[in-house]
N, C-alpha and C positions, 0 to 999 in steps of 0.2 A: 822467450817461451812462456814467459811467468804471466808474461799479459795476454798471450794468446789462450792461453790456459782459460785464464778468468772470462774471458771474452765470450768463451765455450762453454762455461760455466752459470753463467747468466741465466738465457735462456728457459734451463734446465730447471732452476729455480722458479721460473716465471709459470711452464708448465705446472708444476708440482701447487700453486695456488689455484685455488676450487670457487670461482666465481658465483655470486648469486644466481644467477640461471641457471648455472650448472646444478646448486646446491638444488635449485626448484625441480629442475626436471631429475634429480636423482632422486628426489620426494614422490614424485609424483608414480615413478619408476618403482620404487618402492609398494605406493598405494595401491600402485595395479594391480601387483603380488599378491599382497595381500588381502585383495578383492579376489584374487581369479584361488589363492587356496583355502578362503571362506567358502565359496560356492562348490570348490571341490569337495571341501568338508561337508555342506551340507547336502550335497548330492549320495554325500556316501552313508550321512545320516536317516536320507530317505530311501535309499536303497534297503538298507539295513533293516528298515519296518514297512517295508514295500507294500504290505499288504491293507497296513494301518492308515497309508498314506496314500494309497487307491479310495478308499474307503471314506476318509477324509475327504475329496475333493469330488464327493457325490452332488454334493449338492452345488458346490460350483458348476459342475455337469449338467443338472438338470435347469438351474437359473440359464445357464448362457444357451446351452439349446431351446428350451421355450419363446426366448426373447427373439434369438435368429431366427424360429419356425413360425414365431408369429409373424413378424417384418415380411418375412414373404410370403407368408399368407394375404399378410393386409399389401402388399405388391401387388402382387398379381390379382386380389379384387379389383386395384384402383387399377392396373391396365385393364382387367375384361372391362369394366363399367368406362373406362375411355375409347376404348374397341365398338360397345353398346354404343354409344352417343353417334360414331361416326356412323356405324349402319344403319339406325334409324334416323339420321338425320336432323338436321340444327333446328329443322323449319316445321317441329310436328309440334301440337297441344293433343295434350289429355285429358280429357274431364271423366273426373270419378265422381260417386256420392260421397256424402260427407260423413258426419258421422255415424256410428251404429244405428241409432234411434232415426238416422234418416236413410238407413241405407238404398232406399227403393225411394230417389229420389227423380231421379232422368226420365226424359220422357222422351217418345219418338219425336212428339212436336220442338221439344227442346232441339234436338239434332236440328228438325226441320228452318229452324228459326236460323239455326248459323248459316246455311247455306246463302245466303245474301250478304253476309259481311263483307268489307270491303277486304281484300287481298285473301281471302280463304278461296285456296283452289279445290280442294277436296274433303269432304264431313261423310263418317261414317257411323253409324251405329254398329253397339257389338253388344250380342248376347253369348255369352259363356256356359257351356252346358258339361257337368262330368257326365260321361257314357263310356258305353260298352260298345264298341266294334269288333263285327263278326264277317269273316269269308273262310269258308268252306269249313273246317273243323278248326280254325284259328281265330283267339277272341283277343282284342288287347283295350283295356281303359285306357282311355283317352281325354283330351279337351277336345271340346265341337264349340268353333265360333259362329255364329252368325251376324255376315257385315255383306256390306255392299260389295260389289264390282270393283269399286273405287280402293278400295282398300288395300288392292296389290301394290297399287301406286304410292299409297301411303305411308305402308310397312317395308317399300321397295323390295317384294318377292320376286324372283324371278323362279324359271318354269323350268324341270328337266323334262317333262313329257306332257304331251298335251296343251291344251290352254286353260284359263280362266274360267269361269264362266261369266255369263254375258249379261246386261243390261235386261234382256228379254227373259232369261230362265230368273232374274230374281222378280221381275213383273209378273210373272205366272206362277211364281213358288215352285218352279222347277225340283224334284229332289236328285239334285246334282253335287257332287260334291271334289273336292282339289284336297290331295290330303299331301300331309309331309312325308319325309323320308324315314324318320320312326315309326309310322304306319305301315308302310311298304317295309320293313324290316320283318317286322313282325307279322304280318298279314299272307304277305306275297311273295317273299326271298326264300322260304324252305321252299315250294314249290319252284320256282322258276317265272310264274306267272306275271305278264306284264298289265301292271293294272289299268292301264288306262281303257276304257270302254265295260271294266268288270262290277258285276254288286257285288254293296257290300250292306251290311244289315247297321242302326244303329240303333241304339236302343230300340229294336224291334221295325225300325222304321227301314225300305228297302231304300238306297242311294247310288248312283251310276258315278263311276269316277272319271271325270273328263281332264285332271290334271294330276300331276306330281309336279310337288315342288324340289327346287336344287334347295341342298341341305347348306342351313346356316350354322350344323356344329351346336353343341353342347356347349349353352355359357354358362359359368361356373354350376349356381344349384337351379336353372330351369334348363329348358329344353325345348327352344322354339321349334324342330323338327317335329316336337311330338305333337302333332293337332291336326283336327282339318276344318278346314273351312266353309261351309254352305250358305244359300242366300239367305240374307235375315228373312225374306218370307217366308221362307221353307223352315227355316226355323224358329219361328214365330208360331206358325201354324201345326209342325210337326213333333217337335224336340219341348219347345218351352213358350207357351201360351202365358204370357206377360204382360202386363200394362206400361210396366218401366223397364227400362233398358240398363245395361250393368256398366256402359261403358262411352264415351262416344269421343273420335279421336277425328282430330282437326289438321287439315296439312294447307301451313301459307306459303301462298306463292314467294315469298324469298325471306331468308333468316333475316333477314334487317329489318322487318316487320313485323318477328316476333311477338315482341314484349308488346306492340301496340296494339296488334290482334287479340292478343291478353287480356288488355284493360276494355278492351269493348265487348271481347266475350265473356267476362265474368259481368261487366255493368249490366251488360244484357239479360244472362241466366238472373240475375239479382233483381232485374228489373218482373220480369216472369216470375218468377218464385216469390215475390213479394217481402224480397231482403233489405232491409237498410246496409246502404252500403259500407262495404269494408266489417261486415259481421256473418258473413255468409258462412254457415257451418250445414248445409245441407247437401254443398257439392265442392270441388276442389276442381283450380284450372292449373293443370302445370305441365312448361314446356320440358321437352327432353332433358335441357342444360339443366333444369332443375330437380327433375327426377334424378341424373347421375350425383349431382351435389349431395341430395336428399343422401344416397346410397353410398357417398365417398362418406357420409360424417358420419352415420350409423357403421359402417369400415372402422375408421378413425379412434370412435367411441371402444368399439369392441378390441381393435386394436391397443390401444391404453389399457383396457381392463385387464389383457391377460399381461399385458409385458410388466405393468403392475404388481400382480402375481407371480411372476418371474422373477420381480425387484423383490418377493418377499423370500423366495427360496435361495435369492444369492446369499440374504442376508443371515439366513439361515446356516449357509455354508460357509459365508465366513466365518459364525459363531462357534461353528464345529472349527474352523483352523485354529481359531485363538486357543480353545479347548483343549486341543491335541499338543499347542506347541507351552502352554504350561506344562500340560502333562511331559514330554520331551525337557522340559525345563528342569522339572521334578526328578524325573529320570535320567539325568547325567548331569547332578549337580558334581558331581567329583570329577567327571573329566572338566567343566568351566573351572573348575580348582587348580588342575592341574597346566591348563593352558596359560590359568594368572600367573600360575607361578613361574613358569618359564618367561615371561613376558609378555603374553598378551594383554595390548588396555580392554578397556571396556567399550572402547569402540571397537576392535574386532569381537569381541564377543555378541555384541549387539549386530553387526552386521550378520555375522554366521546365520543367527535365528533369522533374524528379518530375512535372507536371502530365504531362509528356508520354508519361510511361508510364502513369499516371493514364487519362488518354483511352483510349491505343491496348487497354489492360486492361477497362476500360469498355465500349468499342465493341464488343472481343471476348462482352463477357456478353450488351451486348443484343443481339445477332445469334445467340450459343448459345441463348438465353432461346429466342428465336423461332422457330428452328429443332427446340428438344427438345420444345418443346409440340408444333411439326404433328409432331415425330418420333414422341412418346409417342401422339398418337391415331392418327396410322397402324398404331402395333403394338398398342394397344386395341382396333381393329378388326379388325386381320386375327383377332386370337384372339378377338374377340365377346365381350369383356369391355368393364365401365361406362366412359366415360374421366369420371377423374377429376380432376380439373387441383387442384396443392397451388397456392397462391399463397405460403405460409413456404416451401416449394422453392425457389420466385423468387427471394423478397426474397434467401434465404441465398446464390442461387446467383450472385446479381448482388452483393451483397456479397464473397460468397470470390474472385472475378472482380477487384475493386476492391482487395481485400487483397492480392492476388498483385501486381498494379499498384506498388502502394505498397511491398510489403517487396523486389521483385525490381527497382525502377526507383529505391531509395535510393541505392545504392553507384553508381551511376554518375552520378546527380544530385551526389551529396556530391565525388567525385571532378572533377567538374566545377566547383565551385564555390572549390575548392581551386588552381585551376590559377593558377600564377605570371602576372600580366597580360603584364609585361615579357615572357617567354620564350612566349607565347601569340601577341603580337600579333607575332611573330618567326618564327611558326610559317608556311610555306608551306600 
């Protein structure tokens, strides 16, 4: 029995030894602990001054929505202006004047001259006139273009009533004219009145409407709907008696031709103009792909400048954390007295605080998070641009939120952790 005893006995002993992993993971078991009743403590410390602590994490608020509201501001520019591209098209040139001092550069003959290039299917002049449009007792300002025929094809308009007009009304200065669907808004939609076949006055001048265009929607801050369009004769002769022309827009038979029709139609205007090449500042040639560019990096630019700005007011709000959790430091140096004295190290002390900037840095992102999304689609809308919501905007911005936490709520956790118990719990 005496061995059977022992035998049973063994065992029992072997249990009863507390192995290195065991020791580990009852460490770790430990640590969690006392992670999860620092943050309870800190939770109950912020609750405690709730109001201070709202108050505090303003400017985290205002940093991380700024930064989200720009992101999809600048989103959704870069989709409308990739939207832009597709509708007009891979295969157009633009030529503008150049500088101010040359502004009244173009000339009809200039236009006339491209029309022979090789692969240009279509060359339009355009004169741009601001006017007044009137039918019956309703007036609305407008843009009045004056371009060819060819120019539907170019801008790729399509018709909701009526047609174009034609080859022969711009050979006789016909005063005809094709107006958008912001026209008819404003003109013809309180009445009921369908316009096509109706006068309308511009700038004093009488015009018959033989068309409406289908509406291309409000892009961001212009408004292709809002204009109408008449022959450049008619408006040459009627609206704006000019020497030079504001505009002249070139469509090549296939985008793989682009950039070559490029190089011969600025050689060419250079050659005309009497420019040494590659110094031409009197007129500008540039395809679609590089008008969107032009417009994504001015985007870009302005996108950086504000989120910038936003980089100064987090910075700002973390200044106010560190502030606040000295002062919190100041403020219960006798309970860190009395916590030492029970046995907490100074690494829970220092955890406590850090958590607690932790949080109040946290709280602040997901409340900016929330606020710069509904802020970005309100300013999405008002300008009738996509909203685009980034989600890496988020994550960064709820991050850079949590980092601010952390590097601005160290020195007063460390500082706290450091305090003499004796001369703490001494402390009134």
């Amino acid at each position: 029995m005496s061995s059977s005893t022992k035998i049973q006995a063994e065992p029992t002993r072997e249990t009863s030894i507390i192995r290195p992993g065991q020791q580990r993971l009852k460490a770790k078991r430990k640590r969690g602990l006392m992670i999860g009743a620092n943050f309870g403590s800190a939770l109950d410390a912020l609750w405690a001054n709730r109001l201070r602590s709202l108050l505090t994490t303003l400017g985290v608020v205002i940093g991380v929505a700024a930064v989200i509201a720009v992101v999809i501001l600048t989103q959704g520019a870069t989709a409308f202006l990739n939207q832009s591209l597709t509708a007009l098209g891979t295969n157009t040139l633009v030529i503008f004047p150049g500088t101010a001092a040359s502004s009244q550069s173009l000339t009809l003959d200039d236009e006339k001259s491209l029309v022979k290039v090789a692969h240009v299917a279509n060359v339009s002049p355009v004169l741009t006139i601001s006017a007044q449009s009137v039918f019956g007792n309703q007036n609305w300002n407008t843009r009045v273009q004056g371009v060819y025929p060819n120019y539907q094809s170019i801008q790729s308009w399509q018709m909701a009533r009526g047609t174009w007009y034609s080859t022969d009304d711009e050979t006789a200065a016909q005063p005809v004219a094709v107006i958008g669907q912001t026209i008819v808004d404003n003109l013809f939609a309180t009445t009921g009145t369908n316009p096509i076949g109706q006068t309308i006055r511009i700038n004093g001048q009488l015009f018959r409407v033989v068309g409406q265009l289908q509406s291309k929607g409000a892009q961001g801050f212009t408004n292709p709907d809002d204009v109408i369009f008449v022959p450049y004769s008619t408006a040459l002769s009627r609206l704006k008696n000019s020497t030079y022309i504001d505009q002249i827009q070139v469509q090549v038979d296939n985008a793989n031709n682009v950039n070559q029709v490029q190089l011969i139609v600025t050689a060419l205007l250079e050659k005309r103009h009497h420019i040494t090449a590659g110094v031409a500042d009197d007129f500008r040639v540039r395809n679609s792909n590089q008008l969107v560019q032009t417009a994504q990096q001015q985007s870009t630019v302005l996108g950086a400048l504000l989120v910038g700005i936003a980089a100064i007011s987090l910075s700002v709000g973390g200044i106010g954390i560190m502030n606040i959790m000295l002062v919190s430091v100041t403020e219960r140096t006798r309970e860190i007295g009395i916590r030492m004295a029970i046995g907490a190290r100074q690494r829970d002390i220092r955890n406590q605080f850090l958590i607690e900037a932790l949080t109040l840095s946290s709280l602040g992102g997901i409340i900016g998070i929330t606020l710069g999304i509904l802020g970005g689609f309100a300013l999405v809308s008002a300008f009738h641009l996509p909203f685009v919501p980034s989600i890496p905007a988020v994550l960064l911005a709820f991050g850079v939120s949590a980092a601010v936490g952390v590097v601005f709520g160290l020195y007063p956790a460390v500082r706290a952790s450091k305090l003499d118990p004796i001369v703490a719990l001494r402390t009134e």
